[in-house]
DRENPA-3360 file (N, C-alpha, C; in nm, 2 decimals, always signed):
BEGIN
1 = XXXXXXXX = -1.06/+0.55/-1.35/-0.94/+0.50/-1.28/-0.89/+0.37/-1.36 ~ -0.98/+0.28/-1.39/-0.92/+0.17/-1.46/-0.85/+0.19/-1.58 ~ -0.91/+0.32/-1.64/-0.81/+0.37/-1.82/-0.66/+0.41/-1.70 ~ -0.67/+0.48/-1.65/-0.51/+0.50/-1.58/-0.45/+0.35/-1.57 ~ -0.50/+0.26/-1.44/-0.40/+0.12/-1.42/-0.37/+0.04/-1.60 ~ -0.49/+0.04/-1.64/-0.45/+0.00/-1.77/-0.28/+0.09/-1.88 ~ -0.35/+0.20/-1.85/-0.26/+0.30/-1.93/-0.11/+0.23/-1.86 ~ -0.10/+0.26/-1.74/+0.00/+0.21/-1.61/+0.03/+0.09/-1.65;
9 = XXXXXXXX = +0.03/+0.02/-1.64/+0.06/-0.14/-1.74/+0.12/-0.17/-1.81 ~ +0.08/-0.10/-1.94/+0.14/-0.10/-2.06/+0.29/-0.02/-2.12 ~ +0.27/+0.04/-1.98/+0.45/+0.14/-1.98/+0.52/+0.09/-1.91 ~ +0.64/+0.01/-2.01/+0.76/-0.03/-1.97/+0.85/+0.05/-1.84 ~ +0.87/+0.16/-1.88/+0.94/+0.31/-1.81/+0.89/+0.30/-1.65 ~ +0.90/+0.25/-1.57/+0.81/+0.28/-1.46/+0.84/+0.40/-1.37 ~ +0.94/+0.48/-1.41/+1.02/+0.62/-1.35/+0.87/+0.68/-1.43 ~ +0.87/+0.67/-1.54/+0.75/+0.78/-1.63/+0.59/+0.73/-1.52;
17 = XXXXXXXX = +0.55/+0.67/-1.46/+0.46/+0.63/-1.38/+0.37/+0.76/-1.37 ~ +0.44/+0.86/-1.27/+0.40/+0.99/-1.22/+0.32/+1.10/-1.33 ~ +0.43/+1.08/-1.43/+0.36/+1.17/-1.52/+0.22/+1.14/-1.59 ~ +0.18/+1.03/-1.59/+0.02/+1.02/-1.64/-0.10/+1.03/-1.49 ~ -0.06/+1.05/-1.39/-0.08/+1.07/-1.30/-0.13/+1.21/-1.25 ~ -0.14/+1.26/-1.35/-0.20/+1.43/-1.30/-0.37/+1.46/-1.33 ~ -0.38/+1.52/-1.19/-0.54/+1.54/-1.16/-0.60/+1.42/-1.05 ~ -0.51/+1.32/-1.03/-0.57/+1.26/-0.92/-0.46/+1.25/-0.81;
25 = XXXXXXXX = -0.57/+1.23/-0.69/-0.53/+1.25/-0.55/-0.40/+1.12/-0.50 ~ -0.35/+1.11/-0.40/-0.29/+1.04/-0.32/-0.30/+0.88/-0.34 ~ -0.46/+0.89/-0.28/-0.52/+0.77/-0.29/-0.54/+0.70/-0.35 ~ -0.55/+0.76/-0.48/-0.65/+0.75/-0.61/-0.46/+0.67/-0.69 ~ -0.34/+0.75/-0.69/-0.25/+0.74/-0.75/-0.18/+0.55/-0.68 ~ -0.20/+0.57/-0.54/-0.14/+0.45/-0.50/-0.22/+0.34/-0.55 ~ -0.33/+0.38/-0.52/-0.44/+0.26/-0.55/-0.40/+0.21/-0.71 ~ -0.39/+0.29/-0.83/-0.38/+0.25/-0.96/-0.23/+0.17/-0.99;
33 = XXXXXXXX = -0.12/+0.23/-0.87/+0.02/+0.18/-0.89/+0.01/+0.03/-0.87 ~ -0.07/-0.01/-0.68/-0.07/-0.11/-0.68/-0.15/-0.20/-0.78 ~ -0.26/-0.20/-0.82/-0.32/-0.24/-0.96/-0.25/-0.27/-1.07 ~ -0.13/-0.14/-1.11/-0.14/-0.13/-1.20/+0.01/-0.24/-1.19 ~ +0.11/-0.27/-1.07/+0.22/-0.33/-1.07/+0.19/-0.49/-1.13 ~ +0.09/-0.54/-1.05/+0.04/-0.66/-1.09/+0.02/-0.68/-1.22 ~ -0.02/-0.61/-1.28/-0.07/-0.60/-1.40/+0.05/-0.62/-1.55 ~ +0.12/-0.52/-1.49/+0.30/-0.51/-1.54/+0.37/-0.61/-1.51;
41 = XXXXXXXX = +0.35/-0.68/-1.42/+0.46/-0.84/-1.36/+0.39/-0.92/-1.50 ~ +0.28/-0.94/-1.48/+0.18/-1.05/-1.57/+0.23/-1.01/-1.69 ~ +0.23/-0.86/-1.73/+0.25/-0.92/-1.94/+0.38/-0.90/-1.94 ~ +0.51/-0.88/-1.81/+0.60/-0.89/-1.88/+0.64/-1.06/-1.88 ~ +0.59/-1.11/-1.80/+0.63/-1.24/-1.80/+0.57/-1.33/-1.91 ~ +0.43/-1.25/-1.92/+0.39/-1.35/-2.07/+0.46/-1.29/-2.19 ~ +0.57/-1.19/-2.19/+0.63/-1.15/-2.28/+0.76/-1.23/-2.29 ~ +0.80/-1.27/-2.15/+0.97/-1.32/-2.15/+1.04/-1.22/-2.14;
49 = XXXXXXXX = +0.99/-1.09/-2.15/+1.07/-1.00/-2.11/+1.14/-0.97/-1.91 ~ +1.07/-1.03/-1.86/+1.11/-1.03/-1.73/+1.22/-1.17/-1.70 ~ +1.32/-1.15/-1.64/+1.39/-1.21/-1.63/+1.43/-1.31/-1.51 ~ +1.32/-1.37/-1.44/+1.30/-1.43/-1.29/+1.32/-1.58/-1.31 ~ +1.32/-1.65/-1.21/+1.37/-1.79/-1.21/+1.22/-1.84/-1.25 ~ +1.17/-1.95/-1.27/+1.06/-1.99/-1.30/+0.98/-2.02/-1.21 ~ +1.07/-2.05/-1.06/+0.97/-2.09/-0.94/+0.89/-1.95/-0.89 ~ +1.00/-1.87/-0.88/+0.92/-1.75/-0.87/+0.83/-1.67/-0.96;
57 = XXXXXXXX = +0.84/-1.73/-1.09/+0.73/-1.67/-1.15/+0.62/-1.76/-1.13 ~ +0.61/-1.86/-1.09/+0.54/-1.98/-1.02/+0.42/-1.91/-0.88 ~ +0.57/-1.84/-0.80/+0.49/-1.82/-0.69/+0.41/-1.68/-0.74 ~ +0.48/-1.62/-0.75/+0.43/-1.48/-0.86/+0.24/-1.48/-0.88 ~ +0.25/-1.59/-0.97/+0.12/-1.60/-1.02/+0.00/-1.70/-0.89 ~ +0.08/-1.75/-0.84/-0.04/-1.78/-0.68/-0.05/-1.68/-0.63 ~ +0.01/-1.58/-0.63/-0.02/-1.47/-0.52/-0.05/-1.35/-0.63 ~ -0.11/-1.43/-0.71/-0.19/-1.28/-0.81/-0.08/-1.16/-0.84;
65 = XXXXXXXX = +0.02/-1.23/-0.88/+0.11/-1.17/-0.97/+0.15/-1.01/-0.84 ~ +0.06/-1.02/-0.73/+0.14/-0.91/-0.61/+0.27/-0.98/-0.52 ~ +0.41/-0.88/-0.57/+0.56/-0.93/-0.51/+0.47/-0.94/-0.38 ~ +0.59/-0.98/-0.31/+0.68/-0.94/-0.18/+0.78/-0.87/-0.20 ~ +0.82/-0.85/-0.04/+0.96/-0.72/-0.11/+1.07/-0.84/-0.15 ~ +1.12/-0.90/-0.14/+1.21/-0.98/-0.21/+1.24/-1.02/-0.41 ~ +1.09/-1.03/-0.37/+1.04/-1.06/-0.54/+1.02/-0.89/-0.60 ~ +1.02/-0.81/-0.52/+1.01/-0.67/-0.62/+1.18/-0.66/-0.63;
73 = XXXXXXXX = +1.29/-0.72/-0.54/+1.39/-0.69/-0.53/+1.43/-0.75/-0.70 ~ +1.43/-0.90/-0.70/+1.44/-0.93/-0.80/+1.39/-0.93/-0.94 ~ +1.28/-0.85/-0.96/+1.20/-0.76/-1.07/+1.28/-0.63/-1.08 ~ +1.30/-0.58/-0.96/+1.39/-0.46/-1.00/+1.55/-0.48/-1.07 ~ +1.61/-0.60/-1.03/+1.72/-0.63/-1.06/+1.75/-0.69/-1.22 ~ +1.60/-0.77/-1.28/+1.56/-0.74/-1.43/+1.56/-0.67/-1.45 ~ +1.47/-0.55/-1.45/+1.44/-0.46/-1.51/+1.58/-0.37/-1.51 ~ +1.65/-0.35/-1.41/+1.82/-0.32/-1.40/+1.89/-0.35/-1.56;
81 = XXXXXXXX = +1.86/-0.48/-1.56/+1.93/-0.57/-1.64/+1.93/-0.54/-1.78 ~ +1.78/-0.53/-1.81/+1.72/-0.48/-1.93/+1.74/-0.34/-2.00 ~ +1.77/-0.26/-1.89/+1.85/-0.13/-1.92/+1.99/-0.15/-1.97 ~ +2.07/-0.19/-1.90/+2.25/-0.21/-1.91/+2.21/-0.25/-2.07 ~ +2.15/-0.34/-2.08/+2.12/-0.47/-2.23/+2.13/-0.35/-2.33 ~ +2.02/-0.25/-2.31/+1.97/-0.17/-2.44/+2.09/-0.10/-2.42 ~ +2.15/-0.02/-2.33/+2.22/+0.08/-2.31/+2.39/+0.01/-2.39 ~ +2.39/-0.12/-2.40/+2.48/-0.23/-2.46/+2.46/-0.19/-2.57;
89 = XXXXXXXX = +2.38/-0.21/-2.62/+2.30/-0.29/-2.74/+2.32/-0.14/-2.84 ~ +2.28/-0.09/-2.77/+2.27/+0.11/-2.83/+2.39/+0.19/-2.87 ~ +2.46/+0.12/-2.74/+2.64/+0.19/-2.73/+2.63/+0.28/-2.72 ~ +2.49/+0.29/-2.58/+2.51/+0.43/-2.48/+2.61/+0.43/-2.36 ~ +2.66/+0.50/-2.33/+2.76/+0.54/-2.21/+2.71/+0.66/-2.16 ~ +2.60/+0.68/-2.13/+2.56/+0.79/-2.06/+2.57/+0.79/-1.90 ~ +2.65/+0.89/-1.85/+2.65/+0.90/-1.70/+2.52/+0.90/-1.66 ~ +2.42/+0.99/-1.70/+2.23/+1.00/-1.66/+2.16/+0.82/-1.66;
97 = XXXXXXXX = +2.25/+0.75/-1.74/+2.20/+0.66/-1.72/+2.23/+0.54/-1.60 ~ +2.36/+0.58/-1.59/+2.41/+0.45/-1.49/+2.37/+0.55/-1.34 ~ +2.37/+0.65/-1.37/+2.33/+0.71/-1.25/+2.14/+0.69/-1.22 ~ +2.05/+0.67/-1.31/+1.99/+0.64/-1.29/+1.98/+0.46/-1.26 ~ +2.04/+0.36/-1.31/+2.02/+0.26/-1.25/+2.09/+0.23/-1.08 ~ +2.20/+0.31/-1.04/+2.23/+0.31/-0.94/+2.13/+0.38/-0.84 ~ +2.06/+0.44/-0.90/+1.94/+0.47/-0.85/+1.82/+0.37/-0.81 ~ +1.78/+0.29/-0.90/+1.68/+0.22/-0.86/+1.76/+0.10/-0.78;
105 = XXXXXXXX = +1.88/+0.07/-0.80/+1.92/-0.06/-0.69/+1.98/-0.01/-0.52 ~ +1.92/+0.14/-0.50/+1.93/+0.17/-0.37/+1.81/+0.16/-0.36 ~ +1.71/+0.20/-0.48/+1.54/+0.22/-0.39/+1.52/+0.06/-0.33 ~ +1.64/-0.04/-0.32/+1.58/-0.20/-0.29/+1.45/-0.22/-0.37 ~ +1.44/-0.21/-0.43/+1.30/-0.31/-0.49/+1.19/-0.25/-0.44 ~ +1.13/-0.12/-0.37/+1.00/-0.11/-0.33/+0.92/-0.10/-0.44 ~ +0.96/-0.09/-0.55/+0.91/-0.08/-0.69/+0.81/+0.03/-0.72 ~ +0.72/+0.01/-0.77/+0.64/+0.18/-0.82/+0.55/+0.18/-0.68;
113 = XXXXXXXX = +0.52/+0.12/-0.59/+0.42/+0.09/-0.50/+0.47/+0.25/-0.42 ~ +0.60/+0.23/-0.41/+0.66/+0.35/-0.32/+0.62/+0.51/-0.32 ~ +0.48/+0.52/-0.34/+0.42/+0.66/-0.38/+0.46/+0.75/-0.34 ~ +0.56/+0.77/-0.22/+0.63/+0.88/-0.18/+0.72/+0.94/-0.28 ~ +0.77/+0.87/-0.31/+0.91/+0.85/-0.47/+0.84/+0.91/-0.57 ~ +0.72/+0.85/-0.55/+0.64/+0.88/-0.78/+0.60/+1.00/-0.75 ~ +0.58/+1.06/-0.62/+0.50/+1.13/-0.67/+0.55/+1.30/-0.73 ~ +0.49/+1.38/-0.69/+0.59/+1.54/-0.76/+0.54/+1.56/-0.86;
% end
């Protein structure tokens, strides 16, 4: 279980979540998301790649790097952000893609925790 949250960590993609995810149960899957979320906040922020105000990455790390739904709201709204950038940056205009971020700013921020969503 811990090679999975690790594996889960280190992937940017958090839509791809599900797919390393086969052969374990329900429980087994939420348990590694929630692990594995925490885990994802911490190296994106020691990367700079996350985009949050500083207080909240402040409070972030008192509360062991686990959001609230507010603070997954505003993680999701980086990670939003970070897509448009590359999709900029690339001089993609793909409908699959804005349809996919309009996608994640209806899920509000429940972020990968939402194991109903990952799973399939």
């Amino acid at each position: 279980m811990e090679e999975l949250v690790q594996k889960l960590a280190s992937i940017d993609e958090l839509e791809t979540w599900k797919q390393y995810c086969q052969g374990y149960n329900s429980q087994e899957k939420k348990a590694a998301f929630e692990r594995a979320q925490s885990l994802w906040i911490a190296r994106k922020v020691s990367e700079n790649t996350l985009y949050l105000h500083p207080e909240v990455i402040s409070d972030l790390q008192k509360q062991n790097w686990l959001p609230n739904d507010l603070q997954k709201r505003m993680i999701w709204a980086s990670a939003c952000w970070l897509l448009v950038r590359v999709a900029i940056v690339d001089n993609v205009s793909s409908l699959s893609k804005l349809a996919y971020l309009r996608n994640m700013v209806e899920i509000g921020g429940k972020m990968s925790t939402n194991v109903k969503n990952l799973r399939s």
